[in-house]
C-alpha positions as CSV (number, residue, x, y, z in Angstrom):
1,X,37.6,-21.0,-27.7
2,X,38.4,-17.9,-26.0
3,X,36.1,-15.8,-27.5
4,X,33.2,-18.2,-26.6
5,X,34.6,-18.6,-22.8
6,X,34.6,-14.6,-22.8
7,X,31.0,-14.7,-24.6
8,X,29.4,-16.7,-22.2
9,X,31.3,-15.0,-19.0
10,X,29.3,-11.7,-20.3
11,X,26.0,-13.8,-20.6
12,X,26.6,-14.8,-17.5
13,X,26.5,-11.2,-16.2
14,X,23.9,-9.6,-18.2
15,X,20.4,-11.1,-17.2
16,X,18.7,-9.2,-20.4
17,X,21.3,-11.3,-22.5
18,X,20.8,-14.7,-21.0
19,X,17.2,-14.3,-21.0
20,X,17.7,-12.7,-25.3
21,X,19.8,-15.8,-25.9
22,X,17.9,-18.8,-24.3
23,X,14.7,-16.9,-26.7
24,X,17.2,-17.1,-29.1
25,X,18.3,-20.8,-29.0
26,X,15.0,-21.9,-28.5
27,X,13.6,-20.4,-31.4
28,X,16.3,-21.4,-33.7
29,X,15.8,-25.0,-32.5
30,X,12.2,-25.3,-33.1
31,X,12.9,-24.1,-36.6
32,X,15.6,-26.4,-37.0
33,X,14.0,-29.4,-35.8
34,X,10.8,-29.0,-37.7
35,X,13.2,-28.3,-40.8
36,X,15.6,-31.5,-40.5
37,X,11.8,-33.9,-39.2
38,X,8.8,-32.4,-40.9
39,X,7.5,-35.8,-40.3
40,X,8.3,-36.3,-36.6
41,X,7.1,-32.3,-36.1
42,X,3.9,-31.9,-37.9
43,X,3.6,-28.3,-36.7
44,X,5.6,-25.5,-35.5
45,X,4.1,-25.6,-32.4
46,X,5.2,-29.4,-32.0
47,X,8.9,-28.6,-32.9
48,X,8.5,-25.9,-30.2
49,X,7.1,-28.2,-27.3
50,X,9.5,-30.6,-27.9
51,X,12.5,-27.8,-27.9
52,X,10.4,-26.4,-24.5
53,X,10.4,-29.8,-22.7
54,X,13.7,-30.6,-23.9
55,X,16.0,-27.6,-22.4
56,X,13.2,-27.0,-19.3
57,X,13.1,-30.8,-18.5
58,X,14.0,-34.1,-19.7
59,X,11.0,-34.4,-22.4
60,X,8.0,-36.4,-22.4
61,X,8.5,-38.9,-25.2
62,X,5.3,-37.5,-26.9
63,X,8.3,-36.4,-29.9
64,X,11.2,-37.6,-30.3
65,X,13.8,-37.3,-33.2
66,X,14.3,-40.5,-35.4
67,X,17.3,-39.4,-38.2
68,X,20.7,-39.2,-37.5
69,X,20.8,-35.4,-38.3
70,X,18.2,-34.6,-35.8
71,X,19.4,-36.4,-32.6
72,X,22.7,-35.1,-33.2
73,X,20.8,-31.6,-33.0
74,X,18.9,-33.3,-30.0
75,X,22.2,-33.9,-28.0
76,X,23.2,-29.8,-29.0
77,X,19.6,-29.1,-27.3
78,X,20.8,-31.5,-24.3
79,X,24.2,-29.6,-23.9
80,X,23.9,-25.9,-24.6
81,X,20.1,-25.7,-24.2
82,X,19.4,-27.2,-20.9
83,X,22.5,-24.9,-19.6
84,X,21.3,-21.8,-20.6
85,X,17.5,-22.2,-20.2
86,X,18.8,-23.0,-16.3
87,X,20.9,-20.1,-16.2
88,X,18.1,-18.6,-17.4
89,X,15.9,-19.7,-14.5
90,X,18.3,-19.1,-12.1
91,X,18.6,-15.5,-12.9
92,X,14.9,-15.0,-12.6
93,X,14.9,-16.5,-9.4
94,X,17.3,-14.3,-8.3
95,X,15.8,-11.2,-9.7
96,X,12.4,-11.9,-7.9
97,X,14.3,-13.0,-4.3
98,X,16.0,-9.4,-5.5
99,X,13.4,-7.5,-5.9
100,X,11.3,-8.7,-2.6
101,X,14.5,-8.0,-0.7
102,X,14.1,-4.5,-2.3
103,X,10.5,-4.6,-1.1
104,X,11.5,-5.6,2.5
105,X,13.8,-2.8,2.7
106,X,11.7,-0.1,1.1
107,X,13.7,0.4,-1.7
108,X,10.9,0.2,-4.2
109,X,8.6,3.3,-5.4
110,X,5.5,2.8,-5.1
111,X,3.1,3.9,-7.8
112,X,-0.1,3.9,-6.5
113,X,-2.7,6.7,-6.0
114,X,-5.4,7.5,-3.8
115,X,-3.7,5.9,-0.8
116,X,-3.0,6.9,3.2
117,X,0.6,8.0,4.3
118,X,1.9,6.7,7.1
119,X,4.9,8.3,9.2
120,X,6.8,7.0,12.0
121,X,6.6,3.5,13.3
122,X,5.4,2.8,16.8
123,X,2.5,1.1,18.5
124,X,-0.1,3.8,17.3
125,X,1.3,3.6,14.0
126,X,0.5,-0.4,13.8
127,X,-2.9,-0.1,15.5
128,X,-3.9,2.4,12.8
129,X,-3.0,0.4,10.3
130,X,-4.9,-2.2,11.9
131,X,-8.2,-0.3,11.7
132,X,-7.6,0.9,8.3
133,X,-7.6,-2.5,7.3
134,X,-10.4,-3.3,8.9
135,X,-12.3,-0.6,8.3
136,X,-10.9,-0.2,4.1
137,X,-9.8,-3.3,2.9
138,X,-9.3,-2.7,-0.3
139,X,-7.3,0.8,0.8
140,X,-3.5,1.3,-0.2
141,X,-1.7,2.3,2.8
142,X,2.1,3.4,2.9
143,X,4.4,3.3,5.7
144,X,7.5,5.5,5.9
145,X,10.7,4.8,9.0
146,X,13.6,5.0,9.1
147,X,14.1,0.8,9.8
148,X,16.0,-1.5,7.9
149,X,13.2,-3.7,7.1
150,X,9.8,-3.6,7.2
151,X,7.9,-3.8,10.9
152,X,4.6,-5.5,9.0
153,X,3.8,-7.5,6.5
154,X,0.6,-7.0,4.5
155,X,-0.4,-6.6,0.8
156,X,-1.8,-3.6,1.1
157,X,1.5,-2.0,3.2
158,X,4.1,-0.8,1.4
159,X,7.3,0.4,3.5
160,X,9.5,3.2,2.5
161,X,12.9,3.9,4.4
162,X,14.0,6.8,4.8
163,X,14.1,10.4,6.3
164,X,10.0,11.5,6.2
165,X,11.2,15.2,5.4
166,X,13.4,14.4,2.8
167,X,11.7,15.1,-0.8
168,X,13.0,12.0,-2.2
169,X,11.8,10.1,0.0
170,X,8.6,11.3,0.1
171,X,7.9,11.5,-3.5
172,X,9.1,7.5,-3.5
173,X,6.5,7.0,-1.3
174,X,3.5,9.1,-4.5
175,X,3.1,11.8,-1.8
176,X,1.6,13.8,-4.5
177,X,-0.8,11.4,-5.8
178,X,-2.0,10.2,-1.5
179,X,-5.1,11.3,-0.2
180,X,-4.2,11.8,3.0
181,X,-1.2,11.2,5.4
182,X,-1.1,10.5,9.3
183,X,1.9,11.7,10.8
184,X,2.8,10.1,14.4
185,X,5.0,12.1,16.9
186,X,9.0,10.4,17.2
187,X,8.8,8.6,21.0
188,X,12.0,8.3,21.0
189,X,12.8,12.3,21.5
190,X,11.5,12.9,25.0
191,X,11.7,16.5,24.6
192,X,8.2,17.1,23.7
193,X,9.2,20.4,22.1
194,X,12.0,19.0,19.9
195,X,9.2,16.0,18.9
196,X,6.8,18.5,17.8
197,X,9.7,20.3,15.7
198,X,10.2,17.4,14.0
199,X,7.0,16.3,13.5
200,X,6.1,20.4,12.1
201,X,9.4,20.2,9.4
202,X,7.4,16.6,8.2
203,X,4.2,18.1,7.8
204,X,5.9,21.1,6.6
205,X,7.9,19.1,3.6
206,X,4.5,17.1,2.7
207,X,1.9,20.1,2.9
208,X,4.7,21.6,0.3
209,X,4.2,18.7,-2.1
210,X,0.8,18.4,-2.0
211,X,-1.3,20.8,-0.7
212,X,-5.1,18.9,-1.4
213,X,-3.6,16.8,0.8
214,X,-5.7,15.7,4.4
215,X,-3.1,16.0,7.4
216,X,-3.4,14.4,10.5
217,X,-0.8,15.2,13.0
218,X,0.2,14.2,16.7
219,X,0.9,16.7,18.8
220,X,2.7,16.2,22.6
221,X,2.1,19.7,23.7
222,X,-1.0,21.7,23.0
223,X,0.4,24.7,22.8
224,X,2.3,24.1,19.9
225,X,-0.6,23.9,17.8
226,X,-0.8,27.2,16.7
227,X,2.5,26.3,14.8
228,X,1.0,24.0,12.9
229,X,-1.8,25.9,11.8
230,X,0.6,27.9,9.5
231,X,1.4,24.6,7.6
232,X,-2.4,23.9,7.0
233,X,-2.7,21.2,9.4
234,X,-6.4,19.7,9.3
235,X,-6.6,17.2,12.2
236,X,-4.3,17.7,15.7
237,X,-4.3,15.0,17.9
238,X,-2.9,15.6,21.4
239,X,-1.4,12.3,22.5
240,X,-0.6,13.0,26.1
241,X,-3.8,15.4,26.9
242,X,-6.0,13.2,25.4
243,X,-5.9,10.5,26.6
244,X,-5.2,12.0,30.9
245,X,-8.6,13.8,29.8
246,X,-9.8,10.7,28.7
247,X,-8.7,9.3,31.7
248,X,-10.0,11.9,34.3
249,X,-13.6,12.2,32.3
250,X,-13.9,8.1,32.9
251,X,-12.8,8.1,36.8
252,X,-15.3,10.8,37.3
253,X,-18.3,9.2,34.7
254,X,-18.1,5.4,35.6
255,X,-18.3,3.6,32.2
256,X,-17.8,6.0,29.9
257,X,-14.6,4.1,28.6
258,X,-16.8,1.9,27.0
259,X,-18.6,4.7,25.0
260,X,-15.3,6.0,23.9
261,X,-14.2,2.6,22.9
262,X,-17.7,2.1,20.3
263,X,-16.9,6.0,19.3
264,X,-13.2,5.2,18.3
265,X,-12.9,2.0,16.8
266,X,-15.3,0.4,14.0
267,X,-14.5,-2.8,15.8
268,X,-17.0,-2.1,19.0
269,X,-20.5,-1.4,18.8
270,X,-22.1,1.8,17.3
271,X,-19.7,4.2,15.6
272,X,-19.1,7.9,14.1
273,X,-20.0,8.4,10.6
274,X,-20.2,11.5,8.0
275,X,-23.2,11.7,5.6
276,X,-24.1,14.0,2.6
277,X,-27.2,16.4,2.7
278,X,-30.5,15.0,1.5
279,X,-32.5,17.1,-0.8
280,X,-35.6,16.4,0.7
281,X,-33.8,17.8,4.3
282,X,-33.9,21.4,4.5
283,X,-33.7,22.3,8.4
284,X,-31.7,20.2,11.0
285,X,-34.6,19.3,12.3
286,X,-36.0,17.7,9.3
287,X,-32.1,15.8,9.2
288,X,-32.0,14.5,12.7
289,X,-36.1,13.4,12.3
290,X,-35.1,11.4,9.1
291,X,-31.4,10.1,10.4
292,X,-33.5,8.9,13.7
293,X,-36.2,7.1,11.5
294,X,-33.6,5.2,10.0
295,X,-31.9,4.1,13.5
296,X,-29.3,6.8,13.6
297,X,-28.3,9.6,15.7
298,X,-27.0,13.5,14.2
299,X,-25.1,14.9,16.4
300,X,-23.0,17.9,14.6
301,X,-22.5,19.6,11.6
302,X,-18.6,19.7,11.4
303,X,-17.1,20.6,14.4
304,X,-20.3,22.6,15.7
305,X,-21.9,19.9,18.6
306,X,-24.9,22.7,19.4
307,X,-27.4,20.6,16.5
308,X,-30.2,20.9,19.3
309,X,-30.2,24.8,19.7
310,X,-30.6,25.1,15.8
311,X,-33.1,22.7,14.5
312,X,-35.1,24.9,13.3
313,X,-32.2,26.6,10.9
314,X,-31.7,26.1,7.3
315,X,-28.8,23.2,7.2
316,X,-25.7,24.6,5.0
317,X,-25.1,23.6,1.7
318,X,-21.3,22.3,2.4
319,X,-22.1,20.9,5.6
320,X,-20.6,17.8,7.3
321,X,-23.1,15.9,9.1
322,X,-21.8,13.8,11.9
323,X,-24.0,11.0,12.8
324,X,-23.8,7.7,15.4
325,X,-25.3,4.4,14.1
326,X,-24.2,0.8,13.8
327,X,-21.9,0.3,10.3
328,X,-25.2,-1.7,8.7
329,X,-27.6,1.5,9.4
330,X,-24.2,3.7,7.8
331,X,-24.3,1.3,4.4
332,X,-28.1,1.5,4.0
333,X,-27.7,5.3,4.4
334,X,-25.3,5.5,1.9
């Protein structure tokens, strides 16, 4: 007796065993049934629904033992095998309300590739994510922050917790494998130059992990920038300039808000787009005649806005043409 009390304490304990033992039992039963009523069981298959229905409810009379040798192995199934296979249940139960608590926390690695890194948690942070959805559905995107729990829920948002310089953390979150990462400056250091230190050791402890990588950093102060630029930094944003500039540019040019707000967010009207070279386009001109044919606009090649003064040039062979049309002109384009 006290070997099978000290048995069944360690099942208790051991999920793998409970789950190995009620396999165990039910097997065993199915064989033992359909040995002591070949009649009443036909088929292996029938001895194992009838085991199945037995320890996982309270059968369905479909098969039902008839001898004496096989309802006393009936009320063994009743006993042991409804116990276990609940047990059993329970534990799984527990596992999965275990493992989403995980989840919740941002406990859990994620395994993914090709997805967007997400670093720090604030307002920007969840109206990013909010365009990425809507804008890439079908796009992985990963969250790290130092909160307990998870600030938004979404199937495609998977939190990490954790220090966003630390290399664990970091490689829990497939920083190697991510194709690019969008790091938002900490609001709640006011010292714009201690923000921007932080937000330089991030980049700094990602760019060293995976340098293919496609940065995007906030900046508060604009002359920190050339700081980044020894980390390989693609993208700055300036969050405090930008938008006063923005600001200034629309008190001075009534209604250009509204231009900005199309230009920034796939949400509103027309919007900015990248498109590949065309064979058959061999000047700018010959681009920005075709794009406008189709209903769009080119307006740059990279970062160079001055398209007009150069129409006549050969168009580069790595270029990165910049174009504004509506996202229906973009997909027939593409």
């Amino acid at each position: 007796m006290y070997i099978l009390q000290k048995f069944f304490k360690q099942l208790v304990v051991n999920k793998l065993g409970i789950f190995s033992f009620t396999f165990f039992i039910v097997i065993i039963s199915s064989i033992v049934m359909r040995i002591l009523e070949p009649e009443t069981f036909p088929g292996w298959f029938d001895a194992l629904w009838y085991v199945m229905t037995t320890v996982t409810t309270v059968g369905y009379g479909d098969f039902y033992p008839v001898s004496v040798a096989g309802r006393i192995y009936a009320i063994f199934i009743f006993l042991i095998g409804i116990g276990i296979a609940g047990l059993a249940i329970g534990k799984l139960v527990e596992a999965l309300g275990a493992h989403r608590k995980r989840k919740e926390e941002g406990r859990l690695n994620f395994k993914g590739k090709g997805h967007f890194v997400i670093i720090g948690w604030s307002e920007k942070a969840k109206y990013a994510i909010s365009e990425i959805i809507e804008t890439h559905p079908e796009l992985d995107i990963v969250l790290i922050d130092q909160l307990n729990v998870t600030p938004i829920t979404h199937k495609n948002v998977h939190y990490i917790q954790g220090d966003p310089s630390s290399e664990s953390v970091l490689l829990q979150a497939n920083i190697n494998d991510a194709q690019s990462v969008l790091v938002f400056s900490d609001d709640s250091i006011q010292d714009s130059a201690l923000a921007d230190g932080k937000t330089l050791l991030v980049v700094t402890s990602v760019e060293r992990l995976n340098q293919q990588i496609h940065s995007t950093v906030e900046i508060k102060k604009e002359e920190n920038i050339k700081n980044f630029r020894h980390a390989k930094v693609d993208e700055f944003v300036l969050s405090h300039e930008t938008v006063s500039r923005m600001a200034v540019r629309s008190a001075f040019s009534r209604g250009i808000t509204e231009i900005y707000t199309q230009l920034l967010s796939y949400k509103e009207g027309e919007n900015l787009f990248e498109v590949r070279k065309k064979g058959e386009w061999k000047t700018y001109k010959d681009a920005f005649e075709g794009l406008l044919k189709e209903g769009a606009t080119l307006i740059s090649d990279g970062s160079d806005l001055g398209i007009n003064k150069k129409l006549n040039e050969p168009i580069r062979e790595d270029a990165r043409l910049y174009i504004i049309c509506s996202k229906e002109v973009y997909e027939s384009l593409t």
